[in-house]
N, C-alpha and C positions, 0 to 999 in steps of 0.2 A: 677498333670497332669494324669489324669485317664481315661482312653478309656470304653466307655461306648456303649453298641449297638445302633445304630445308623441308620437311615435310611434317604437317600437324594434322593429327587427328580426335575431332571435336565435334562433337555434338550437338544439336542445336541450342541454340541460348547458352554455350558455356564461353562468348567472349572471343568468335572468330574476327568480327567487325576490328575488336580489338587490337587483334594479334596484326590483321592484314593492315589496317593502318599505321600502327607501330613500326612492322616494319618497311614501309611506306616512307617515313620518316625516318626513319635512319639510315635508307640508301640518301635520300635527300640531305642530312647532316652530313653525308662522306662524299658530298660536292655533285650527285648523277643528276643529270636533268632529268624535271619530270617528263619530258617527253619520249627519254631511252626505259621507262617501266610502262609497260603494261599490268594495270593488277584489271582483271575480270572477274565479273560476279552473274548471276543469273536473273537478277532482275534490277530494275534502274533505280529500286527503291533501295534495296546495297550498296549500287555504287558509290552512290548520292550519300547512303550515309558515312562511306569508307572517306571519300572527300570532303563531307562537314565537320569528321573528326581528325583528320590531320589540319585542316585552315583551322578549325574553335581549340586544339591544342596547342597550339602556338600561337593563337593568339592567347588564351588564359594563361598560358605559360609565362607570359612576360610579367604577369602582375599577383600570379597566385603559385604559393611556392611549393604546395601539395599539388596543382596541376604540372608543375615542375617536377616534380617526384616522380608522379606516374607519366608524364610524359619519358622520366630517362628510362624508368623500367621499362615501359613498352618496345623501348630500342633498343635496351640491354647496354645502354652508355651509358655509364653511372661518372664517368670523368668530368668534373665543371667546368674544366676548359672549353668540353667541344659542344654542351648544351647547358645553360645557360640563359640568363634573360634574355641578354646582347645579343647570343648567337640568334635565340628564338625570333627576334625581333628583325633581324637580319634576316633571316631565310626567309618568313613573312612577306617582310619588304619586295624579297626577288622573285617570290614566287605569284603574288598581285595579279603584275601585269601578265603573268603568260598565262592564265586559267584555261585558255583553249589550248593550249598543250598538253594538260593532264590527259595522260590514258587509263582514266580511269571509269569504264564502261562495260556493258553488258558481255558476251561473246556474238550475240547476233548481231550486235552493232557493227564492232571489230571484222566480221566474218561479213558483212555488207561492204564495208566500205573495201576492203581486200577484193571481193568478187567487182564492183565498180570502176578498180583502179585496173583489172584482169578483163573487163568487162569484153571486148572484143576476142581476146584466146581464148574466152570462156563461150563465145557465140551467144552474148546476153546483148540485151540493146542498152545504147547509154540512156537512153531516158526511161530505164524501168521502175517498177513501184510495188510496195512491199500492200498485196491482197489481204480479205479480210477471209475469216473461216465461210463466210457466207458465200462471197466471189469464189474463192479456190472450189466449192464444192461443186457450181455451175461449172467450172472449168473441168472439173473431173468429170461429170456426166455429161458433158461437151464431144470430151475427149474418147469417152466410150462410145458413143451414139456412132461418133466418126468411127470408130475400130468397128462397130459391128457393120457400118455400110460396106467398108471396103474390103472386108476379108469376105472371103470364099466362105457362101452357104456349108460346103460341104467342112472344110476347116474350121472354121467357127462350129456348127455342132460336131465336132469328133471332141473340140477343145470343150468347148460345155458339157458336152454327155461323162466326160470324165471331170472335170473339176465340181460336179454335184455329186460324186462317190455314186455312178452310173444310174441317179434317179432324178432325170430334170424337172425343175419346176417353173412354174408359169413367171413367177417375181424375177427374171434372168437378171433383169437390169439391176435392181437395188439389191441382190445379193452380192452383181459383181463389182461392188462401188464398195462396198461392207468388206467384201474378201482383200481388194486394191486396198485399203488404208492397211493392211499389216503385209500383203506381200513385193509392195516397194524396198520396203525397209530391208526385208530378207533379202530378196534377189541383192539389194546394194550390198549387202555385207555377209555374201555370200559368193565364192568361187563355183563356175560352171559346173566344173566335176561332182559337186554337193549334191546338184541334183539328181544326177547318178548313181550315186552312193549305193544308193538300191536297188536294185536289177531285180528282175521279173524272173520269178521262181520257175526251175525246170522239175521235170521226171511230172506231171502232168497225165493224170488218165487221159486217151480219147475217147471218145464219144459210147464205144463200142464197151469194152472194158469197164469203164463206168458203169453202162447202163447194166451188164452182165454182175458184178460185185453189187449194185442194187437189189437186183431180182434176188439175189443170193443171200443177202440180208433180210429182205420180205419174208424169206422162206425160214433164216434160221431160228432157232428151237427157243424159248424163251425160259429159261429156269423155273423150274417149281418149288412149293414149299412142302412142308412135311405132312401135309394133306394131301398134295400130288396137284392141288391147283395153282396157275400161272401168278409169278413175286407182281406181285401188282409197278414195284417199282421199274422193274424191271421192262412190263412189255409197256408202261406210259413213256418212257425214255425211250423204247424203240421206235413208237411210232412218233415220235419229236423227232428224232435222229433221223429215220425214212423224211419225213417233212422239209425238213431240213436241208439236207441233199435235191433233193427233188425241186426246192427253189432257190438254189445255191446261196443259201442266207450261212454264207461259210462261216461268220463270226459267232452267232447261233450253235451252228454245228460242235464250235472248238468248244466251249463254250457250256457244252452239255456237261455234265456230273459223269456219268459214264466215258465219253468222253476224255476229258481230263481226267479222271483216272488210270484209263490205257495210256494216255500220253507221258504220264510221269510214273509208267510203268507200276504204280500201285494195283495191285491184282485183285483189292477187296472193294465190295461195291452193294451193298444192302444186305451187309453178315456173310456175304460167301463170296468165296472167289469165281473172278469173273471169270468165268467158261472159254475157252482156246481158240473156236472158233470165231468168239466174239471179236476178240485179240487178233485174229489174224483178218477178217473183216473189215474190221475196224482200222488197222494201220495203213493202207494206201488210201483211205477215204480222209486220213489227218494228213497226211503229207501234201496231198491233193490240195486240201482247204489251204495251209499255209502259205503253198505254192502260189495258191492263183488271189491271195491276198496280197503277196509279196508281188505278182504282176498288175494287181489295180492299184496298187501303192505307188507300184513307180511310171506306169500311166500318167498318174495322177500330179507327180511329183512333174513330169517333162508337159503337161496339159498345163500347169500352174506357171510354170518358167516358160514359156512361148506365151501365154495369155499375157503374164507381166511384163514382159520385155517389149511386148505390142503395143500395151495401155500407155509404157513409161513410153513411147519414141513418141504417142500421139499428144499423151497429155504435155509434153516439153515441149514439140511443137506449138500448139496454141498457146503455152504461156511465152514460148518466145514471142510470136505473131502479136499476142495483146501487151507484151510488154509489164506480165504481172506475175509477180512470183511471191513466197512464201518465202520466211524466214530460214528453214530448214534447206530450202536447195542453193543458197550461196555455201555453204560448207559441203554440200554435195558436188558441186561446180568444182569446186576448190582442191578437193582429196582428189577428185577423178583427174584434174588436170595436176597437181602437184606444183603449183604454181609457189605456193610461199617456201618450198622446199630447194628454190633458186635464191638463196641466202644473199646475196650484193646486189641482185637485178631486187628484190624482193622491198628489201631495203632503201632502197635508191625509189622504187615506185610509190613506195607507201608514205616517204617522207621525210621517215626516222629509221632509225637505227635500235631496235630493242636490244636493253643490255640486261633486261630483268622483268623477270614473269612471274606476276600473283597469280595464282588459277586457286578463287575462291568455289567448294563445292565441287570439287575433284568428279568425286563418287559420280555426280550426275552426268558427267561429260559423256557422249555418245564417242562409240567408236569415230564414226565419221569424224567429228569435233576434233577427236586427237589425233585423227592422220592430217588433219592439219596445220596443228596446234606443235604436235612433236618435232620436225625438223627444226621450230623454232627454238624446244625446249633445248636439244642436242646444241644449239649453235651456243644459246644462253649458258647452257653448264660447262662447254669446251672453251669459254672464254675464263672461267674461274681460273 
């Protein structure tokens, strides 16, 4: 009977509780303390039930010979030597008195008491306390109030006039508390260079050349039909198209029908093909739009990463200061410092010594969670 790593994939309600507790109990019939397994689950009403059904197994076990049955199934130890009344009554016995040894707990739990044990290389205070949604959001618009006193009039509106896609509005504050709950996340699980990724389009008209390809468009000829009077389709798009340009509403511009048909080089455009000079007009005025979206893109993109890196030094500050933190940044604590990834200090700090890992509900694990969770995995499967 040998526990081997193992991977299931299951659905809700087809019997994980089962699976996880089973084999729960059969590293425990092959002699491991429960306090070398960790099994984790996502909420406390799992845990709770994963540890009601290894204790109510073994204990039914000793007196009901079909809870006997599916207790060996569940372990895959069909042998009556190693499970058994006796045996069931036996490990019962041993396992009683050490109930506060089971690790069998949330991951926020686990990931709390880890950043506590870490709690000074982490720069967290020892007498912190896990906030409600209602405190934490006082905390964030705390945290903003203080970024907009101390940054620079002038830096603060360069970084607002672009993180509103260049049209500020009056709500500044509650839009950037709205924008902050998803660009934390990004920035944490995103490399510097990312935000670079996109570079600010060249070959750019100036001012001069523009305005000159403008005037020159005003002027050109508008297609007629077999009556000799103006495609009606034709000169309404033109004057959308002048419109357009003329308030640099470039997504507008790409956007047009005529347009996007010069773009994707299709030359037909309300029964006839589009005229030459259209085409030739028309192409530094597409390139142009692309350009200088591809330059407020990435405005946009370095306005967003200096705004968020701001928010995150001030809002961490005051939750150090108050001593209050949210479930979520002890695993954030924890990956950024690499602390559980020090295998024997790790070990020696927390207690115990993990020799086996349930991670109930995989799927759900956030990155962050398993850069912290994985050096353990690697040391658990290098011991097999």
């Amino acid at each position: 009977m040998t526990a081997t790593p193992e991977v299931i994939l299951a659905s809700a309600g087809t019997g994980k509780t089962f699976r996880l507790a089973g084999r729960f109990l059969k590293l425990l019939f092959q002699g491991v303390s429960p306090d070398a397994i960790l099994a984790t689950t996502f909420t406390r009403k799992a845990s709770g039930e994963i540890l009601d059904r290894v204790l109510s197994w073994l204990s039914l076990a000793i007196h009901d010979k079909e809870q006997l049955a599916d207790l060996r199934k569940a372990t895959d130890c069909f042998d009556e030597t190693i499970i058994n009344e006796k045996t069931c009554q036996s490990l019962l016995t041993q396992l009683i008195p050490c109930l506060d040894s089971f690790n069998v707990r949330t991951l926020d739990s686990f990931f709390v008491e880890a950043a506590k044990v870490y709690a000074l290389e982490l720069g967290m205070p020892t007498g912190l306390s896990i906030c409600e949604e209602e405190e934490d959001e006082r905390l964030r618009a705390d945290a903003l109030t203080k970024l907009f006193s101390q940054t620079k009039p002038k830096r603060m509106g360069s970084m607002l006039f672009h993180l509103s896609g260049m049209a500020p509005s009056r709500s500044v504050h509650d839009k950037s508390l709205e924008l902050f709950k998803n660009a934390l996340d990004i920035l944490r699980n995103s490399e510097k260079d990312a935000w670079e990724a996109i570079q600010p389009g060249k070959d750019l008209l100036d001012v001069a050349n523009f305005s000159t390809l403008l005037e020159k468009l005003e002027e050109v000829a508008v297609p007629v039909t077999l009556n000799g009077g103006p495609r009606k389709n034709y000169r309404s798009n033109k004057e959308k198209i002048i419109s357009f340009l003329t308030e640099h509403a470039w997504k507008k511009f790409l956007n047009n029908r005529i347009v996007i048909r010069i773009r994707d080089q299709d030359n037909k455009f309300d029964g006839i093909d589009i005229p030459n000079e259209w085409k030739e007009l028309m192409s530094p005025f597409i390139s142009h739009a692309q350009n200088s979206l591809l330059g407020n893109l990435h405005a946009r993109n370095s306005a967003l990463c200096e705004f968020a890196t701001l928010f995150r030094d001030s809002y961490q500050e005051l939750k150090q200061r108050r001593a209050s933190y949210r479930f979520e940044d002890f695993p954030n604590a924890l990956a950024d410092a690499q602390k559980l990834a020090e295998n024997k200090h790790a070990s020696f700090r927390l207690g115990r010594t993990i020799q086996h890992l349930l991670l109930d509900e995989f799927q759900d694990t956030s990155v962050t969670q398993w850069q912290v969770l994985k050096p353990i995995v690697e040391r658990v499967i290098s011991q097999r």
